[in-house]
C-alpha positions as CSV (number, residue, x, y, z in Angstrom):
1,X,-65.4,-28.5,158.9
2,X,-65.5,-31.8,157.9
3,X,-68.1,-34.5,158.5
4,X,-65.7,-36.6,160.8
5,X,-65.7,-33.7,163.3
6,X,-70.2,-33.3,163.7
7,X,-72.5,-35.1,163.4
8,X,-74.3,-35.5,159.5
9,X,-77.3,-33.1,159.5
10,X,-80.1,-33.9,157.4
11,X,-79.7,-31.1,155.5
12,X,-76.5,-29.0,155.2
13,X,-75.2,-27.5,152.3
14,X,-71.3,-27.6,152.8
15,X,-71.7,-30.9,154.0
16,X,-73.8,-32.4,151.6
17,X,-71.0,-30.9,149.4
18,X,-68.4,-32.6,151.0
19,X,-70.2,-36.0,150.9
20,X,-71.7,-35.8,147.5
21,X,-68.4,-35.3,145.8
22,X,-67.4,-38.1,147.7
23,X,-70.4,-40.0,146.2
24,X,-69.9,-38.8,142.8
25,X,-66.1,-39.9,143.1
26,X,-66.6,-43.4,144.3
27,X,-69.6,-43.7,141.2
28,X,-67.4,-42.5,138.7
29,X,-64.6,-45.3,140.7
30,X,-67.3,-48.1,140.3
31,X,-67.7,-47.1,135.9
32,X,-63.7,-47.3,136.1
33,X,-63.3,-50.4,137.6
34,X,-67.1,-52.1,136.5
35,X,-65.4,-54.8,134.2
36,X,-63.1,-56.1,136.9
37,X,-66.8,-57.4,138.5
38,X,-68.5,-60.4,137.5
39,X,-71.3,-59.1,135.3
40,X,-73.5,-62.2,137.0
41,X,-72.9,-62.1,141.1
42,X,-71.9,-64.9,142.1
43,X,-73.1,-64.9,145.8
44,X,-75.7,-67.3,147.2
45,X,-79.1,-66.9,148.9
46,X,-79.0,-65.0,152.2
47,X,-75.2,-64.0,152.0
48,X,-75.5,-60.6,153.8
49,X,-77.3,-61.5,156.2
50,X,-74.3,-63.0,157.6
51,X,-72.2,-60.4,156.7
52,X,-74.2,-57.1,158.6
53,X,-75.6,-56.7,162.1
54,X,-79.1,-57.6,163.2
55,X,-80.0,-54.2,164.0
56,X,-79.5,-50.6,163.1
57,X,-76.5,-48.5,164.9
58,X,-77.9,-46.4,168.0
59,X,-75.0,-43.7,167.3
60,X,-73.7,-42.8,164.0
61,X,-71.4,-44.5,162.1
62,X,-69.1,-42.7,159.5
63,X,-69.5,-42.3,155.6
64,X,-65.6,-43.8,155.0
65,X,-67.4,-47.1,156.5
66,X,-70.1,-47.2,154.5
67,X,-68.4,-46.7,151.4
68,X,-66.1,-49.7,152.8
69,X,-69.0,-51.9,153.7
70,X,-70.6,-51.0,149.9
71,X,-67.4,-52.1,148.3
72,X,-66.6,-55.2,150.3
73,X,-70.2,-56.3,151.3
74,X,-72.6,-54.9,148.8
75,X,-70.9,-54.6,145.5
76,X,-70.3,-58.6,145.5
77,X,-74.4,-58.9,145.2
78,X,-74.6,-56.5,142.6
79,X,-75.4,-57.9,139.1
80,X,-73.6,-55.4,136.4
81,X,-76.3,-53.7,134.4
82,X,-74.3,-51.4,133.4
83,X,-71.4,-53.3,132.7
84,X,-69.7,-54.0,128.8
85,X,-70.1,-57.9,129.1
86,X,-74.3,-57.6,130.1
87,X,-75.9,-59.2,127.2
88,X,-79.5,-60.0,129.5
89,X,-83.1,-59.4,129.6
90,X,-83.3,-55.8,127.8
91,X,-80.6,-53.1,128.7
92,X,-81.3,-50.6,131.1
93,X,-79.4,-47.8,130.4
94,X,-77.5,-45.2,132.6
95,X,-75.6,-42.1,130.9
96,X,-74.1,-38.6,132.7
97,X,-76.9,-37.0,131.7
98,X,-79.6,-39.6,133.1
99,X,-77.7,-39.4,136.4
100,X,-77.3,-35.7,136.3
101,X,-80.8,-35.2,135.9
102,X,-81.8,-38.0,138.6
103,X,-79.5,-36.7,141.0
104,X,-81.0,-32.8,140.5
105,X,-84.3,-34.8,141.0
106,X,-83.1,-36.0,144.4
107,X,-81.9,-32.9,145.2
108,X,-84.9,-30.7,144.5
109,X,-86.9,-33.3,146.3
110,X,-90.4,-31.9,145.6
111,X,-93.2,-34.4,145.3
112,X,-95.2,-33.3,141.8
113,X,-98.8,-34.6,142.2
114,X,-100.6,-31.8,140.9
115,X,-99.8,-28.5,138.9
116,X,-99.4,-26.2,141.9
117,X,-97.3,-28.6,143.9
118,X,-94.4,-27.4,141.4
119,X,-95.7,-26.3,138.3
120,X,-92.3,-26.3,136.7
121,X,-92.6,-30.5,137.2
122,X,-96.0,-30.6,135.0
123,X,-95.1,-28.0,132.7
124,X,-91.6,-29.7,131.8
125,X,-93.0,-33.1,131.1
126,X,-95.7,-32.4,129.2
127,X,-92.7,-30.5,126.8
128,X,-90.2,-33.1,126.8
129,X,-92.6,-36.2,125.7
130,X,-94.1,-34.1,123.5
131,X,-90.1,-33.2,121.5
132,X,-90.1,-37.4,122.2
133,X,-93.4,-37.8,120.7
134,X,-91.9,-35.8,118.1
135,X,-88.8,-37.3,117.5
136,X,-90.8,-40.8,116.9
137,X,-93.3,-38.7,114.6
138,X,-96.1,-40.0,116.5
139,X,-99.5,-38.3,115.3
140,X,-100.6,-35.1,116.8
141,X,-103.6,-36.8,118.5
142,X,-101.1,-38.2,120.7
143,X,-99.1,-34.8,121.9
144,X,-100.5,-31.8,124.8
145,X,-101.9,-29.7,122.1
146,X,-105.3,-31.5,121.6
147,X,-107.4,-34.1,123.7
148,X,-104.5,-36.5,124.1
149,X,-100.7,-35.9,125.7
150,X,-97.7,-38.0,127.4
151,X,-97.2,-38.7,131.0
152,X,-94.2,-40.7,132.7
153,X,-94.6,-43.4,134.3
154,X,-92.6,-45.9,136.6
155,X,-92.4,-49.1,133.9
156,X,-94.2,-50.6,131.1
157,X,-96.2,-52.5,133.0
158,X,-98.0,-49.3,134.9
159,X,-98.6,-47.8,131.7
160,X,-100.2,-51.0,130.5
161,X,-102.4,-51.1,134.1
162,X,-103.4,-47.5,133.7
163,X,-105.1,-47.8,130.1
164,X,-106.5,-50.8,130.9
165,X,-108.3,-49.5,133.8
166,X,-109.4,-46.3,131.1
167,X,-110.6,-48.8,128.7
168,X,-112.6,-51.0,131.2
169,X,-113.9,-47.5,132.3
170,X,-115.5,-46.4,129.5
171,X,-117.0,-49.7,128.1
172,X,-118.5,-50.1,131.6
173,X,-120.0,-46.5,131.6
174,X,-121.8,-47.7,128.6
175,X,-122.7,-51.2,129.0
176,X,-123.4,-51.3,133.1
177,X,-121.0,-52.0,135.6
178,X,-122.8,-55.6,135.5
179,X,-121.2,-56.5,132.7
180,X,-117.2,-56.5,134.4
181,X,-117.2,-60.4,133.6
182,X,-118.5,-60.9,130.0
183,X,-114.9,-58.3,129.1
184,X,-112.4,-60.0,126.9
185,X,-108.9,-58.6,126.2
186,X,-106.5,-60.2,123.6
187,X,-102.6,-60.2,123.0
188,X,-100.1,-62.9,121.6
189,X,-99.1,-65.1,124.1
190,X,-95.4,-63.5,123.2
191,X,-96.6,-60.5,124.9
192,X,-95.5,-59.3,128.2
193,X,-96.7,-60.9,131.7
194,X,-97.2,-57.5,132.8
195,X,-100.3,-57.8,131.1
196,X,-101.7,-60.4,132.6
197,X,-101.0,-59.1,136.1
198,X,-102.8,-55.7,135.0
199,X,-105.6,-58.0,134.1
200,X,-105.5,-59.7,137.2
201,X,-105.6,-55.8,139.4
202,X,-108.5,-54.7,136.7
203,X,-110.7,-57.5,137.7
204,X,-111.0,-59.3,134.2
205,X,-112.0,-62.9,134.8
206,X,-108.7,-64.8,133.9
207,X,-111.0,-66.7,131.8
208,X,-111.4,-63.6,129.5
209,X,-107.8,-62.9,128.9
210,X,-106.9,-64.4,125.0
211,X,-103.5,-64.9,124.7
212,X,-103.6,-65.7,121.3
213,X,-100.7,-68.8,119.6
214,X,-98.1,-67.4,117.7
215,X,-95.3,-69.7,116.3
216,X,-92.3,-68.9,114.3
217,X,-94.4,-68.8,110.4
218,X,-95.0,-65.1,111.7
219,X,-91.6,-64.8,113.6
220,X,-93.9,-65.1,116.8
221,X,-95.9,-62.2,115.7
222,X,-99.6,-61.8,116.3
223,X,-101.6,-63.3,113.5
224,X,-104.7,-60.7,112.1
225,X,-106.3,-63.7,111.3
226,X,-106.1,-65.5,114.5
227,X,-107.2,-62.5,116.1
228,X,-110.3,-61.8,114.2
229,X,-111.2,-65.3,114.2
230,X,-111.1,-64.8,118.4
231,X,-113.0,-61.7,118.4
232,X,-115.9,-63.2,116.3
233,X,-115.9,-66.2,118.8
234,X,-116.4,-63.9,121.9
235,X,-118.8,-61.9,120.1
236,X,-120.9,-65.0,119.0
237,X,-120.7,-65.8,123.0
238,X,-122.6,-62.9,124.2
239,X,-119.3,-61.8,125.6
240,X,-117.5,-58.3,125.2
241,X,-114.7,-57.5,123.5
242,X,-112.9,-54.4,124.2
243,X,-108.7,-53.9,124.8
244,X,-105.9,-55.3,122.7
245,X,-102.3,-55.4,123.3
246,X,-99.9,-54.9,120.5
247,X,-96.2,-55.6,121.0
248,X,-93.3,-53.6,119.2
249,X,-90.2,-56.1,120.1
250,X,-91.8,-58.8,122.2
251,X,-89.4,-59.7,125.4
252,X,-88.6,-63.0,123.9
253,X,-87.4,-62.6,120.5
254,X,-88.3,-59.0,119.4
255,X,-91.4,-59.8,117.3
256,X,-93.2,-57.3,115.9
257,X,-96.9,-57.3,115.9
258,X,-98.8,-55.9,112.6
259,X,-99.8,-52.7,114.1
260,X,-101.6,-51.6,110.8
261,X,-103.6,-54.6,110.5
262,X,-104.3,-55.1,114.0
263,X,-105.2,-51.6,114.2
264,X,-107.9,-51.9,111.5
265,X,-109.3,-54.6,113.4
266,X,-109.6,-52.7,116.9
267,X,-111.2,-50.0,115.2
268,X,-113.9,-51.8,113.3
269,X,-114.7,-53.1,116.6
270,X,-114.6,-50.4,118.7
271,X,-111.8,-51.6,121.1
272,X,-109.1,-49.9,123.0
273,X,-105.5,-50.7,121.0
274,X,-102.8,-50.3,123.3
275,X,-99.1,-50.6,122.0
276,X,-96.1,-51.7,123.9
277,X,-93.0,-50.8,122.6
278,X,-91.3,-50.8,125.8
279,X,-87.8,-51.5,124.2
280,X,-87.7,-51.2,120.7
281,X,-89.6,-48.1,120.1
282,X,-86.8,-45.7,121.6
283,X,-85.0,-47.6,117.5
284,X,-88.2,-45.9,115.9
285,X,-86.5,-42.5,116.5
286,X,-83.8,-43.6,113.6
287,X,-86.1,-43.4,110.2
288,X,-84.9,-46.7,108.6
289,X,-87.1,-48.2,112.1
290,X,-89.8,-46.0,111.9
291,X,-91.8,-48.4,109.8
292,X,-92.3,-50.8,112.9
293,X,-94.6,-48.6,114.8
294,X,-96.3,-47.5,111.2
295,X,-99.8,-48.5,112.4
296,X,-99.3,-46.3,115.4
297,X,-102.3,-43.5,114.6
298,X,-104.3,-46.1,115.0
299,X,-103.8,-47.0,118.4
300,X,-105.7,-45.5,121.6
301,X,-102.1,-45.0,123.5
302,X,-98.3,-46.1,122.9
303,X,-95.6,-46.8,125.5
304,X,-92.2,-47.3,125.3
305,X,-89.2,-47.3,128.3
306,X,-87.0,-44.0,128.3
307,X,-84.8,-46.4,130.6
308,X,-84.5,-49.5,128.3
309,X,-82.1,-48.0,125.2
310,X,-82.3,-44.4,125.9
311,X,-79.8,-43.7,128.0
312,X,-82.0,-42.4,130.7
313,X,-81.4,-44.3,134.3
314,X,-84.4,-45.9,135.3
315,X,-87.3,-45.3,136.1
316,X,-88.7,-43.5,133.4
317,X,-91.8,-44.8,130.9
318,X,-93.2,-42.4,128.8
319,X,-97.0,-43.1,127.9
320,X,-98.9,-41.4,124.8
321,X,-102.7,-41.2,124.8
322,X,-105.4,-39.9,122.5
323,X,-107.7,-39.2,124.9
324,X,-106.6,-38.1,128.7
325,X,-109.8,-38.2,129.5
326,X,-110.6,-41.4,129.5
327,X,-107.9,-42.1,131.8
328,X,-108.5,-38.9,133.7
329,X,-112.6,-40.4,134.3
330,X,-110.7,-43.6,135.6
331,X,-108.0,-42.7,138.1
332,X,-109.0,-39.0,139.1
333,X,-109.8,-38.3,142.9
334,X,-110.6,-34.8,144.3
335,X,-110.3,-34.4,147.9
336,X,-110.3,-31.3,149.5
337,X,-107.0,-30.9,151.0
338,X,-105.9,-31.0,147.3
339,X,-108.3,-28.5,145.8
340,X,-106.3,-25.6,144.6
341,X,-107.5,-22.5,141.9
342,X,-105.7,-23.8,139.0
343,X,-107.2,-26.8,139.3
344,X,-110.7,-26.3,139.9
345,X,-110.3,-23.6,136.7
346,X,-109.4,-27.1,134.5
347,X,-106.2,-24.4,133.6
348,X,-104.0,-27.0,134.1
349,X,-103.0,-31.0,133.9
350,X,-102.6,-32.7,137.4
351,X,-100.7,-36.0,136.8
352,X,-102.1,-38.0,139.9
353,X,-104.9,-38.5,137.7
354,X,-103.2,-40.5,135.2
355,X,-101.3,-42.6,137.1
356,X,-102.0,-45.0,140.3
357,X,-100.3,-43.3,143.2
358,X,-100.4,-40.1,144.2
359,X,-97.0,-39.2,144.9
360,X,-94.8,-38.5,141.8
361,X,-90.9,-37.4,141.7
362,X,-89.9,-34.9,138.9
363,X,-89.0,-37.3,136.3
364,X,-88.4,-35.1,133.3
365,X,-85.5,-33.6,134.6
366,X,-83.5,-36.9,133.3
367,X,-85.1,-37.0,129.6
368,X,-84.9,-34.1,129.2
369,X,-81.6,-33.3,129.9
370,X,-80.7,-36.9,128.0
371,X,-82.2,-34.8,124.8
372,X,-80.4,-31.6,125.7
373,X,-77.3,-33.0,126.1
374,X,-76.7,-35.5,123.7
375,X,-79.4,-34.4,120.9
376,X,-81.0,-36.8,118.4
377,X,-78.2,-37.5,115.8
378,X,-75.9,-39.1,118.9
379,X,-79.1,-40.7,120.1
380,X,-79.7,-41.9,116.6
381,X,-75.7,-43.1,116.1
382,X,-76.4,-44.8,120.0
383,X,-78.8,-46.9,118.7
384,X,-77.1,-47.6,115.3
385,X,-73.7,-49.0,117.0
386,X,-76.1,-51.0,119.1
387,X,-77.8,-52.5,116.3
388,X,-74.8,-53.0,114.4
389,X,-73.0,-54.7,117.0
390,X,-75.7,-57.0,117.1
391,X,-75.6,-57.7,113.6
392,X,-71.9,-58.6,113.8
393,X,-72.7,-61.2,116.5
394,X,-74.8,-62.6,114.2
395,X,-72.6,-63.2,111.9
396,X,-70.5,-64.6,114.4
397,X,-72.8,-67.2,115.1
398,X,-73.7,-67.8,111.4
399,X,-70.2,-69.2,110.8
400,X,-70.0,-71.5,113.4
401,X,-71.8,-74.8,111.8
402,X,-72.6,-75.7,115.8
403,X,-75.1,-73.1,116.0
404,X,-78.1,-72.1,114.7
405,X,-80.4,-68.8,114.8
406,X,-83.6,-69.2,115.9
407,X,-85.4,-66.7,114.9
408,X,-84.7,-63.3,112.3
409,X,-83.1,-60.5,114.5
410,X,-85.0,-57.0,114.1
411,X,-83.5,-54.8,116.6
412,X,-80.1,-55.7,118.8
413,X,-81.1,-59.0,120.3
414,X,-80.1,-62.4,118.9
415,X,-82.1,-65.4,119.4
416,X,-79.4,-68.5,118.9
417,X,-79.2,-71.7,119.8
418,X,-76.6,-74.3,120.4
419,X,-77.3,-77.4,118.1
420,X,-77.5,-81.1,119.1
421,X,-75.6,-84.0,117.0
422,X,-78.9,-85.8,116.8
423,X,-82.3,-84.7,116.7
424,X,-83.0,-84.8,120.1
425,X,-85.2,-81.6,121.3
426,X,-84.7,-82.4,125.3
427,X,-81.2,-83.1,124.7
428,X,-80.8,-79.5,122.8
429,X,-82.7,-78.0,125.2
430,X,-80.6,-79.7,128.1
431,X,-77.4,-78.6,126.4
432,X,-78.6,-74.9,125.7
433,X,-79.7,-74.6,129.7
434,X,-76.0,-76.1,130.7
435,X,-74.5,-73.4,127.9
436,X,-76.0,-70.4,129.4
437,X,-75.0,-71.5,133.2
438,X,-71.7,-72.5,132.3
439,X,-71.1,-69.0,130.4
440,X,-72.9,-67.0,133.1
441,X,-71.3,-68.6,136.0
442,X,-67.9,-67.4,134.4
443,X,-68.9,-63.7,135.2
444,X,-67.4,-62.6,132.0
445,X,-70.8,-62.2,130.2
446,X,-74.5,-62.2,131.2
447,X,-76.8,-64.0,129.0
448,X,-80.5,-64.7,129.5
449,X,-83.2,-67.3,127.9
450,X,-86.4,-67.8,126.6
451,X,-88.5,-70.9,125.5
452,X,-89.7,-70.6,121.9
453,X,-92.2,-73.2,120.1
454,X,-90.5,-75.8,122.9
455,X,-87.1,-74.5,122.3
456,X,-85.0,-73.7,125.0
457,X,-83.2,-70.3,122.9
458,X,-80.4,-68.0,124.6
459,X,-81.0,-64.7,124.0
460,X,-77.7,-62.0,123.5
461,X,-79.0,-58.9,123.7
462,X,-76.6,-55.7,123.1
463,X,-77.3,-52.8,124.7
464,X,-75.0,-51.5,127.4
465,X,-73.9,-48.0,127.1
466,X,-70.2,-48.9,127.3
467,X,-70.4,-52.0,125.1
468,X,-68.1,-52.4,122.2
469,X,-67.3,-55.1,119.7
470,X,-64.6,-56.2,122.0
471,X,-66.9,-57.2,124.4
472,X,-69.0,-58.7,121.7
473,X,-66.0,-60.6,120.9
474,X,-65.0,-61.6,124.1
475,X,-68.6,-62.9,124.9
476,X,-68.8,-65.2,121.8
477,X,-65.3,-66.5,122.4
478,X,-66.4,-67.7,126.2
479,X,-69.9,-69.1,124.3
480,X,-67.5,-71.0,121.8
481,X,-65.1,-72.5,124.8
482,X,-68.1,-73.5,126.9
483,X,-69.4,-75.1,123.8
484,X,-67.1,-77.2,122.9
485,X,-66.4,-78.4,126.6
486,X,-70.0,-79.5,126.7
487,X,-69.9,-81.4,123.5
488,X,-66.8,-83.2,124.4
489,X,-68.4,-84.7,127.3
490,X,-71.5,-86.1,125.1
C-alpha cells in the first residue's frame, strides 16, 4: 500500500519503510549533487517567507511535495557544511556512520535521563568516551573506573557552563555563598565567547572575568606569566580566584595554550583548570599531536567536539572530569516521580545530573558506531590528509609574494592575509574584508575571518569530509582571481 493511497500514520512500520528509503535516497541525491550548490547561499533576509504559506495545511499534503518544496525552496538557504569547497569557521563533520547512528537514535526515540530510562543509553556512553578517552591517552582520573568519567554533551560551550557551575559550587560551599562576587575566572582573550556567556548564566560579576592580552610573540597563546601576574593582583584585592580556561586550538588562529605551565599554576592555587579543545583535540588521537594536550593530567576536566573533525554529525561534545561529583553536587535534582531502585542504591550514573536539561537523546549510538566502523588508523589517516591538505595550501600562499601568513599553522587552518602596496593597515584590512566577500559571494568556496592584533586575517580552514586537494586548488585559484581584480582597481 503506498502512502499516496492513506493517510501518513505516526507510526507505521511499512510505511515508515517506504518513506525513509525515500529519505535516505534523496540524502544520498543531495552528497551527489552538493558541489553543484553554492557552498555560501546566496539568498537574502526574509526570502521564504515569501515563498511558503502563512499558515499550516488543515489536510495533508503529500511527501513527493515536500521533497519538491526542500529542493526548490529550502535547499537555496542552505549553507554547504558539508560541501568540498567549505573552508569556514571549524568543520562540522558528517560521515555514514555518524548518520547511521543518528538516524537509529531517531528511531529508537527513547529519552535517556537516568539509568533506568534505558540503561543501555548510560551504559554505552560511559564505554565509548572511555575507548575515546583512551584513544587520546587521557589519564585514568579522567575515565568511569575511578571518581571521574565522560559524558556527552550538546556543544563546547555546555560543557564549559556545566564545570563552571561545579567549580563555582565548590568554592562557594567553602567560602559562603556571600562571597559569589569577589570570584574571578581567567582565559586569553583568544578564547571562546562561549565562555563569557557561561559566565554571564553563572552569575560572575562581568567585572571578574580576565580575559587576559595575548599577541602574536606567543602565537596568541596564553602567557604563564601574564597570568600569574593577574592572579597575584586579584589575590592582593581581597578577591577570589578560582576557574581557568585553557584553549587547545583557539577559534581564531589555532593557538595553543601552555597546558603544562598553566596547569602548574592552577594547581598551586587551588583553581578549577578547564581545557577546551573543542576542535583540535579530536588531532591529539594521532601521536605526532599528542604533545598539545601534554599538560592534560593536570586539568580538572577536558572537552573537545566529536562533531568538529570526527566525523560524527552534530551534536555530540564529549566532556572528561576528574571528579563527577563535583558537578553531580552542582546540577543534581531528585524529585520523586524520578526516584527509581537503582538509583537510590548509587548503583548507577544518571546523566541529568551532569548536564543542564533533563531530557537527553541517546547520543552514543553515533560515536560509537563512528569508532566501530571506521577504527582509529582511518580516523588517524582522516585527520592526516586534513592536515596535509592544509599544509599544501600553505605553501600555496607562501609562493605568492601578494600574500602573507599571519600567524604559524598547527592543525588544518591557515591564517593569511592579502598584502597592501603601502603600509596602510585600514587599507589592508579594507582589501582583506572585500577579498573574502568577493570570494564568498562566488559560491565556489566558503571562507571566514578573524581580527588579530588589528588585523583583519581570512581564515581557510580544511576539514570537510569530502575535501580533496582539488578543491584546495580550486579555492586558491578563485582567492588569486579575486585578488588581482581588487588590486587592479587601486
Amino acid at each position: 500500500m503506498s502512502t499516496r493511497e492513506s493517510e501518513l500514520k505516526p507510526m507505521d512500520a511499512e510505511q515508515l519503510r517506504e518513506c525513509g528509503h525515500k529519505m535516505v535516497d534523496f540524502i544520498a541525491d543531495y552528497y551527489k549533487t552538493i558541489e553543484n550548490f553554492p557552498v555560501l547561499s546566496q539568498v537574502e533576509p526574509g526570502y521564504l517567507h515569501k515563498l511558503l504559506p502563512d499558515s499550516a495545511p488543515t489536510h495533508p499534503d503529500s511527501l513527493q511535495h515536500v521533497f519538491d518544496d526542500i529542493q526548490d525552496k529550502i535547499l537555496p538557504g542552505i549553507t554547504h557544511w558539508q560541501s568540498p569547497n567549505y573552508f569556514a569557521y571549524y568543520p562540522s563533520n558528517s560521515s555514514i556512520a555518524g548518520f547511521m547512528g543518528e538516524m537509529l537514535s531517531a528511531g529508537l526515540s527513547i529519552v535517556g535521563f537516568s539509568w533506568i530510562a534505558s540503561p543501555a543509553a548510560t551504559e554505552l556512553e560511559k564505554i565509548v568516551l572511555d575507548w575515546l578517552g583512551k584513544m587520546l591517552k587521557l589519564p585514568e582520573d579522567f575515565l568511569s573506573v575511578g571518581q571521574g568519567g565522560g559524558v556527552i554533551q550538546g556543544t563546547a560551550s555546555e560543557a564549559v557552563l556545566v564545570v563552571l557551575l561545579a567549580a563555582r559550587d565548590k568554592f562557594l560551599r567553602k567560602v559562603g555563598k556571600i562571597s559569589l562576587g569577589k570570584l574571578v575566572v581567567y582565559a586569553s582573550d583568544q578564547t571562546h565567547s562561549a565562555f563569557q556567556k557561561a559566565c554571564q548564566i553563572g552569575g560572575i560579576h562581568p567585572e571578574n572575568c580576565r580575559l587576559l592580552r595575548t599577541d602574536s610573540s606567543t602565537n596568541y597563546a596564553l602567557s604563564p606569566n601574564v597570568l600569574s601576574e593577574a592572579i597575584s593582583r586579584d589575590i592582593a584585592n581581597g578577591l577570589i580566584p578560582f576557574f581557568l580556561c585553557g584553549t587547545v586550538g583557539t577559534t581564531s588562529s589555532t593557538a595553543v595554550d601552555p597546558l603544562i605551565a598553566l596547569g602548574k599554576i592552577a594547581k598551586s592555587c587551588g583553581i578549577w583548570f578547564h581545557v577546551d579543545a573543542a576542535y583540535a583535540g579530536s588531532a591529539c588521537i594521532c601521536p605526532e599531536y599528542r604533545q598539545y594536550i601534554d599538560g592534560v593530567e593536570e586539568a580538572d576536566s577536558f572537552n573537545l567536539n566529536a562533531h568538529k573533525w570526527f566525523l560524527t554529525n552534530f551534536d555530540c561534545s564529549a566532556l572528561w572530569i576528574k571528579d563527577r561529583n563535583a558537578l553531580i553536587q552542582a546540577l543534581s535534582t531528585n524529585p520523586e516521580f524520578l526516584k527509581n531502585k537503582a538509583s537510590q542504591a548509587n548503583l548507577v550514573v544518571d546523566y541529568k545530573d551532569w548536564q543542564i536539561p533533563l531530557g537527553r537523546r541517546f547520543r552514543s549510538l553515533k560515536l560509537w558506531m563512528v569508532l566501530r566502523l571506521y577504527g582509529l588508523e582511518n580516523l588517524q589517516s582522516y585527520i592526516r590528509n586534513h592536515i596535509n591538505l592544509a599544509k599544501h595550501f600553505e605553501r600555496l600562499v607562501t609562493q605568492d609574494p601578494r600574500f602573507e601568513i599571519v600567524t604559524p599553522r598547527v592543525f588544518s587552518l591557515v591564517c593569511f592575509r592579502l598584502l597592501p602596496a603601502s603600509k596602510d593597515e585600514a587599507l589592508a584590512n579594507k582589501m582583506n574584508h572585500d577579498l573574502l566577500n568577493d570570494v564568498n559571494s562566488t559560491g565556489k568556496a566558503f571562507m571566514s575571518h578573524t581580527v588579530l592584533s588589528g588585523k583583519y586575517v581570512l581564515r581557510l580552514a580544511v576539514g570537510a569530509p569530502l575535501t580533496e586537494e582539488r578543491h584546495v586548488n580550486a579555492a586558491w585559484s578563485v582567492l588569486q582571481e579575486k585578488a588581482s581584480a581588487l588590486l587592479g582597481t587601486l
